[in-house]
PLY file of the C-alpha trace (Angstrom):
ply
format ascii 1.0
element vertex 108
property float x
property float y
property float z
element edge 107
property int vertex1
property int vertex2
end_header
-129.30 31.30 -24.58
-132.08 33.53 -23.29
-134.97 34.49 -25.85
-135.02 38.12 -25.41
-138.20 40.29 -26.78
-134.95 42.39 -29.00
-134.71 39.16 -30.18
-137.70 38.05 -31.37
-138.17 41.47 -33.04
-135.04 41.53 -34.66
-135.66 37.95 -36.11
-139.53 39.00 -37.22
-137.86 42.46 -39.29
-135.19 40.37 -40.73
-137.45 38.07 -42.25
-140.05 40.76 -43.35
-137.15 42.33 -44.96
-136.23 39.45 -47.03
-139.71 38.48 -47.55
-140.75 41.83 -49.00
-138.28 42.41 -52.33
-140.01 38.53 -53.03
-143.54 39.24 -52.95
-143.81 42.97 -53.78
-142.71 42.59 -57.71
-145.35 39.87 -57.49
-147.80 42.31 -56.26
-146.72 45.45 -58.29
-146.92 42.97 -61.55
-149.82 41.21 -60.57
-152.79 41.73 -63.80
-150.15 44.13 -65.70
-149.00 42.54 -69.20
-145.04 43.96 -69.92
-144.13 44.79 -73.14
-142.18 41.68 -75.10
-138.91 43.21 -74.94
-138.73 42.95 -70.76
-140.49 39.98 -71.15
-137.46 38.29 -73.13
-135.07 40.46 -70.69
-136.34 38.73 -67.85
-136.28 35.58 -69.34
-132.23 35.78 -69.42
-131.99 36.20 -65.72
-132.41 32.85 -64.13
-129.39 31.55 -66.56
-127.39 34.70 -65.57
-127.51 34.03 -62.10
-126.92 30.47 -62.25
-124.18 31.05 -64.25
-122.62 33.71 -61.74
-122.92 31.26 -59.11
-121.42 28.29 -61.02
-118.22 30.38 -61.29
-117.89 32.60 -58.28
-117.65 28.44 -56.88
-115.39 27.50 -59.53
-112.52 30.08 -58.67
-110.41 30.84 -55.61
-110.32 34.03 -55.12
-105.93 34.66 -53.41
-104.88 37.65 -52.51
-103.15 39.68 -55.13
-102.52 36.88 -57.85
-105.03 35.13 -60.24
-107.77 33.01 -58.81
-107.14 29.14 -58.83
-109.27 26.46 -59.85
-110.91 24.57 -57.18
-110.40 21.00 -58.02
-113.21 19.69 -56.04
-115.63 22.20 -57.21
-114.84 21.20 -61.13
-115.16 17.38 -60.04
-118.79 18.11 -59.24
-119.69 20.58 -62.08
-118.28 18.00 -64.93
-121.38 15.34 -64.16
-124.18 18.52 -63.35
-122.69 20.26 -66.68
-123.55 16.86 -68.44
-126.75 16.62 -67.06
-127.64 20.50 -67.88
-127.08 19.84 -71.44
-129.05 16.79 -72.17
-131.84 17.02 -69.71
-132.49 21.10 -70.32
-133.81 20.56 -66.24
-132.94 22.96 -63.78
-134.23 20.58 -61.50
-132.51 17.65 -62.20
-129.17 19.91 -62.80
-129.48 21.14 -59.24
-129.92 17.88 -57.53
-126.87 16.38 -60.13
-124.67 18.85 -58.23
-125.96 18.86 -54.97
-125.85 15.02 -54.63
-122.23 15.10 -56.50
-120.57 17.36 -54.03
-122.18 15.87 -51.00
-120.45 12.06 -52.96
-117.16 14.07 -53.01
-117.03 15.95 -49.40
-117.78 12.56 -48.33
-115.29 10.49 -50.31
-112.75 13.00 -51.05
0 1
1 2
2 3
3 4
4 5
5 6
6 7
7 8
8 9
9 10
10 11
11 12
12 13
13 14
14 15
15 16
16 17
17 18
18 19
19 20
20 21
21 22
22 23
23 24
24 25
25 26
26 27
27 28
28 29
29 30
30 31
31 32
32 33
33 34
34 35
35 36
36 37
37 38
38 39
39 40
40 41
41 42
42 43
43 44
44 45
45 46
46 47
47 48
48 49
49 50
50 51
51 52
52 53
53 54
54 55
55 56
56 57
57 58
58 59
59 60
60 61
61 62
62 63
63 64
64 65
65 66
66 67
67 68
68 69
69 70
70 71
71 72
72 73
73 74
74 75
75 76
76 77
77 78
78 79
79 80
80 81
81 82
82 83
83 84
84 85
85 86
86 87
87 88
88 89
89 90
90 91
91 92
92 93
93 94
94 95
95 96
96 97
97 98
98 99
99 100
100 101
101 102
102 103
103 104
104 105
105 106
106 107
């Protein structure tokens, strides 16, 4: 494959426009103090998109009929759920089911 300039420029603008919706509320925000009612809204959001995650994995989406269970995928949340609820670590919840499903692509 030949590194064309198109390329390269096409690379650079893709990453400044995935870099930019990161930073710029960090910018924007930056000194400001936000009233305690956003404050607590925002606070909801890292649990909201976890939780969208967890379950977009969980079902299997078929075409016009219900969405199935993905057996594998509620193998590995069983041990992270576990984990979530006595450790209260998103860290140590992430690497439960990271290191889980790599165990069960590898066994299973």
């Amino acid at each position: 494959m030949e590194i064309r300039p198109e390329l390269i420029a096409l690379f650079l603008v893709c990453g400044l426009v995935t870099w930019i919706p990161r930073v710029l509320p960090f910018l924007v925000l930056h000194g400001l103090t936000l009233p305690r009612l956003v404050t607590e809204w925002l606070s909801f959001i890292p649990v909201c998109l976890l939780g969208a995650l967890f379950f977009q994995n969980l079902l299997i989406a078929q075409d016009e009929a219900f969405p199935t269970v993905s057996t594998l995928h509620v193998f590995a949340a069983l041990p992270t759920m576990a984990v979530a609820i006595f450790s209260k670590s998103l860290s140590w919840t992430v690497v439960t089911g990271v290191v889980t499903m790599a165990f069960l692509r590898l066994y299973l």
